[in-house]
LUMVOLO-671295 format. One line per 3 residues: their letters; for each residue x, y, z of N, C-alpha, C, O, CB. Coordinates in pm, 1 decimal, always signed. Each point is the difference from the previous one (the first is absolute). Glycine has a CB too. Layout:
BEGIN
a = X:Y:Z:X:Y:Z:X:Y:Z:X:Y:Z:X:Y:Z; ...
This chain:
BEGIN
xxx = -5.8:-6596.6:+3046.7:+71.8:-58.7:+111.8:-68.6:-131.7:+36.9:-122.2:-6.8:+13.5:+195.7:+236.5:+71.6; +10.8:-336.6:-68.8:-68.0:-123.4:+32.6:+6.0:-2.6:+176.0:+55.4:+71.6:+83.4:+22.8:-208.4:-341.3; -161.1:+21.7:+264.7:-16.7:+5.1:+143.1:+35.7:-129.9:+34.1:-28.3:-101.8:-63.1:-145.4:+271.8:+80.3
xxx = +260.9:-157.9:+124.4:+60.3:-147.6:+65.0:-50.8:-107.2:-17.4:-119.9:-21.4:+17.9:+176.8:+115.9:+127.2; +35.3:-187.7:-186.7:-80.5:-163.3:+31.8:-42.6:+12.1:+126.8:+67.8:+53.4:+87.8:+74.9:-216.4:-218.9; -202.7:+137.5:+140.3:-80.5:-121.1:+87.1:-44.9:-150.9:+87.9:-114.6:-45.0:-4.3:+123.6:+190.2:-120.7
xxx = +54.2:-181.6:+168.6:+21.1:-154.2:+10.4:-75.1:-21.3:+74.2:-14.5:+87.9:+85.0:+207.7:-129.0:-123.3; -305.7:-117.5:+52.2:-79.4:-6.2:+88.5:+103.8:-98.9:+93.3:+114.1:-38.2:-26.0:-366.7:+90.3:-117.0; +165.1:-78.1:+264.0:+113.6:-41.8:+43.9:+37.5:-171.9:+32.1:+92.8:-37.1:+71.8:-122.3:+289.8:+8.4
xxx = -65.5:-341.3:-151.0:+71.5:-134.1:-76.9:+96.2:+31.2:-105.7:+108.5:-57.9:-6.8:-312.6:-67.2:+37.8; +169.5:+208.9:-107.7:+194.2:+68.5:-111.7:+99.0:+22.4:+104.6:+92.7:-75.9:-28.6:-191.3:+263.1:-181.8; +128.5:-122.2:+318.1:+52.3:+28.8:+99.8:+61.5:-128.4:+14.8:+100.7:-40.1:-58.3:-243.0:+222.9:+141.5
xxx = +56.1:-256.6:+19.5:+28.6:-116.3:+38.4:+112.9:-112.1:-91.8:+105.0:-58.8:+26.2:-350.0:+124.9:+79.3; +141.8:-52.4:-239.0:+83.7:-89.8:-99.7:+113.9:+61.5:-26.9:+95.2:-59.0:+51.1:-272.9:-33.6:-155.7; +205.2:+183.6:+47.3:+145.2:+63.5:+5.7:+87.1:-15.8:+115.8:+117.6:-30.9:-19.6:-212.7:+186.5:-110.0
xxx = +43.5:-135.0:+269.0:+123.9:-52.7:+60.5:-29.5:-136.8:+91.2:+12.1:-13.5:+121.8:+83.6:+270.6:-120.1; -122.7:-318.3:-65.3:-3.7:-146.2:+42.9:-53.9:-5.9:+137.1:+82.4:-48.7:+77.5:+114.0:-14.7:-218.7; -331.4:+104.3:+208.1:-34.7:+3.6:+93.5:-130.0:+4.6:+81.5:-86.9:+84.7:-20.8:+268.3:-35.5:-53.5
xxx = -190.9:-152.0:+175.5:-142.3:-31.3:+15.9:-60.9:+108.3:+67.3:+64.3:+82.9:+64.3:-29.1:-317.6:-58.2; -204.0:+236.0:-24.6:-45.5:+160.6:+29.4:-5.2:+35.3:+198.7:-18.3:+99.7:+69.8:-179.3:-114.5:-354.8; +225.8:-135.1:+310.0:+25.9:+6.9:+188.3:+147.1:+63.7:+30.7:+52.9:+57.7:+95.0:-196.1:-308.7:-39.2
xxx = +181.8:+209.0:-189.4:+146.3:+74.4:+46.1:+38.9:+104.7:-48.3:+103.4:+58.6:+31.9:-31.2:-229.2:-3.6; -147.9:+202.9:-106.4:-7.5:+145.7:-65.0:-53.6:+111.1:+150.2:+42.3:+114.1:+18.8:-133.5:-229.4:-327.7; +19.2:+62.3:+372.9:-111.3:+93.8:+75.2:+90.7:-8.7:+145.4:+6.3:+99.1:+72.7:-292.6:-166.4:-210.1
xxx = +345.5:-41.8:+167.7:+93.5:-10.9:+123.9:+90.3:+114.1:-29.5:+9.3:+95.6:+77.0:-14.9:-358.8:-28.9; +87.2:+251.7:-183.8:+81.0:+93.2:-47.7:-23.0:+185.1:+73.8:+57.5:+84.8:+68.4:-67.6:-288.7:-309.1; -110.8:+178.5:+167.5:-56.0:+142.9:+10.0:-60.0:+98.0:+110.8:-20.9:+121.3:+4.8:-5.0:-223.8:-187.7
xxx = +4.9:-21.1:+282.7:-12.3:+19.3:+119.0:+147.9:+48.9:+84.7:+7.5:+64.9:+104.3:-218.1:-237.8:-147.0; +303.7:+126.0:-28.2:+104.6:+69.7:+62.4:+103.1:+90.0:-97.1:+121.7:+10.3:-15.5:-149.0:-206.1:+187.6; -87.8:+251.3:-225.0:+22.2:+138.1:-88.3:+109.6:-32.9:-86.8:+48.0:+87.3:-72.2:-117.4:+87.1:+248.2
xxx = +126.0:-324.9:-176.1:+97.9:+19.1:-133.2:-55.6:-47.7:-183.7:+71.8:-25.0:-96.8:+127.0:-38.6:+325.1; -342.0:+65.8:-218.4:-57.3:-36.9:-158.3:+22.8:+164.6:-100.7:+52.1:+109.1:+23.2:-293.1:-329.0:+92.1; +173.6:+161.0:-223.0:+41.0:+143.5:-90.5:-112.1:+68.5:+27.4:-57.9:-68.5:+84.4:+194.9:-8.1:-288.0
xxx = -206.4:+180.2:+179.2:-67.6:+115.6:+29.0:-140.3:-57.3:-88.5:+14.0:+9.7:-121.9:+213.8:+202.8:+157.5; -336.0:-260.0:+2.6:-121.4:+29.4:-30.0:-109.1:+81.7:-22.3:-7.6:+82.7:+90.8:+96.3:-195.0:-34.4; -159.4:+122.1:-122.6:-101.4:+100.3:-14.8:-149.4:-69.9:+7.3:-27.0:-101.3:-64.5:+201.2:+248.8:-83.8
xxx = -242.1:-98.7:+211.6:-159.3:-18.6:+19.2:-93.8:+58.8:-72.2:-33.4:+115.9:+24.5:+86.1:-139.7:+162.3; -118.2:-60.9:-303.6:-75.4:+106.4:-84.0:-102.0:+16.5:+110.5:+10.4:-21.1:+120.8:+27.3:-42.4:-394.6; -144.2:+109.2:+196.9:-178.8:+71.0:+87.5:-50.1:-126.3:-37.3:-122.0:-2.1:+16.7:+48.8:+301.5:-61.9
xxx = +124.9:-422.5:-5.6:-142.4:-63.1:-28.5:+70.5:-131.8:+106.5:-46.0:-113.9:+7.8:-82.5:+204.4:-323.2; +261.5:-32.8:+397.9:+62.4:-110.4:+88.0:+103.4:-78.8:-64.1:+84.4:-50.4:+74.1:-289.9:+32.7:+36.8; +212.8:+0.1:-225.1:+99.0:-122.9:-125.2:+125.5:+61.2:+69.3:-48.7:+74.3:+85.2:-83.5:-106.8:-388.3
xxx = +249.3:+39.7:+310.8:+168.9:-31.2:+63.6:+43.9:+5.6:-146.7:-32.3:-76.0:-91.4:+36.1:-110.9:+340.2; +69.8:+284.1:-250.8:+82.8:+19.8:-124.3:+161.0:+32.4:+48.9:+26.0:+38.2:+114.1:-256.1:+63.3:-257.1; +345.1:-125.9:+25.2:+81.7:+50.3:+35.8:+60.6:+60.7:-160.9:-8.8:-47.1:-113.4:+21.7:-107.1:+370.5
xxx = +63.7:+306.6:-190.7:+24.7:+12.9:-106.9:+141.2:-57.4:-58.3:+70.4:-16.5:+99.7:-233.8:+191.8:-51.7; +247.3:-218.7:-181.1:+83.7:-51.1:-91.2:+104.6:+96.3:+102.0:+60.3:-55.9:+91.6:-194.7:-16.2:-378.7; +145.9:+180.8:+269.3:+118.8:+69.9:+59.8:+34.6:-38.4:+115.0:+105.0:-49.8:+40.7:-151.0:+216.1:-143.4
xxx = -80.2:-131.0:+169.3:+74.5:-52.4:+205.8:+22.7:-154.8:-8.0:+103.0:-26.4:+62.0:-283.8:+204.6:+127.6; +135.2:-266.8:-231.6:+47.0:-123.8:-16.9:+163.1:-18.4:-30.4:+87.9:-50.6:+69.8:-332.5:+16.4:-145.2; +249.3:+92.6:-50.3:+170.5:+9.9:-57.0:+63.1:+72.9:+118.0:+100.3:-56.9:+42.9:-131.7:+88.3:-326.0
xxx = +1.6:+65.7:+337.3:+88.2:+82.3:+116.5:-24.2:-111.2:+86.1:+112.7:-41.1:+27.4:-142.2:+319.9:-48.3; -62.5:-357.2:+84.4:+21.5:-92.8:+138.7:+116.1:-77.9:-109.9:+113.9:+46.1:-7.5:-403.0:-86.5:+202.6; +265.1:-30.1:-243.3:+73.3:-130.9:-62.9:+169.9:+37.9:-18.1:+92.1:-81.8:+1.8:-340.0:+3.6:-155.6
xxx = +259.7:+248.2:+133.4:+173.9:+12.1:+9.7:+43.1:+27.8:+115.3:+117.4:-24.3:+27.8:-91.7:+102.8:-225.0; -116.2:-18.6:+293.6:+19.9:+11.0:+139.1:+5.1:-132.7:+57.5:+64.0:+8.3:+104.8:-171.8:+204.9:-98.8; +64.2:-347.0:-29.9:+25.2:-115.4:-8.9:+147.7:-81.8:-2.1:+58.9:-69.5:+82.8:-269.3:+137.3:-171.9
xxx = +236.1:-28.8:-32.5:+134.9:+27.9:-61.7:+137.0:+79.0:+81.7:+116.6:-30.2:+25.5:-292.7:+37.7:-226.2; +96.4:+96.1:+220.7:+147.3:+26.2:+62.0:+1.4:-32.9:+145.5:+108.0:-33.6:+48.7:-60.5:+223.7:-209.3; -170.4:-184.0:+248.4:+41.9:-130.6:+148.7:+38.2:-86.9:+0.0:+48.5:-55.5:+98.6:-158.8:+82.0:-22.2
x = +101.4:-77.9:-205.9:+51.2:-181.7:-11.4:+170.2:-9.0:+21.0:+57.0:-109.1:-3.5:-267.2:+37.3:-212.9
């Protein structure tokens, strides 16, 4: 069994065209995609919840 991508979160950023102040404003009002906090602090996201924010995207538009 493989295990989820991973995205740090400048991949994030670059994929959806977006600066990291506005990434974090975003997220502050709970509409960014779902992050994860490793133990060593690094911000990951995984490939899946990204694709689920990005069609949930999609269909508000």
């Amino acid at each position: 069994m493989s295990r989820p991508k991973l995205l740090k979160l400048p991949e994030v950023l670059e994929e959806i065209d977006m600066s990291r102040a506005a990434f974090y404003r975003m997220r502050a009002r709970g509409k960014a995609p779902k992050l994860i906090k490793l133990p060593n602090g690094q911000i990951r996201c995984r490939r899946d919840d990204l694709e689920t924010w990005l069609i949930g995207c999609q269909d508000a538009a």
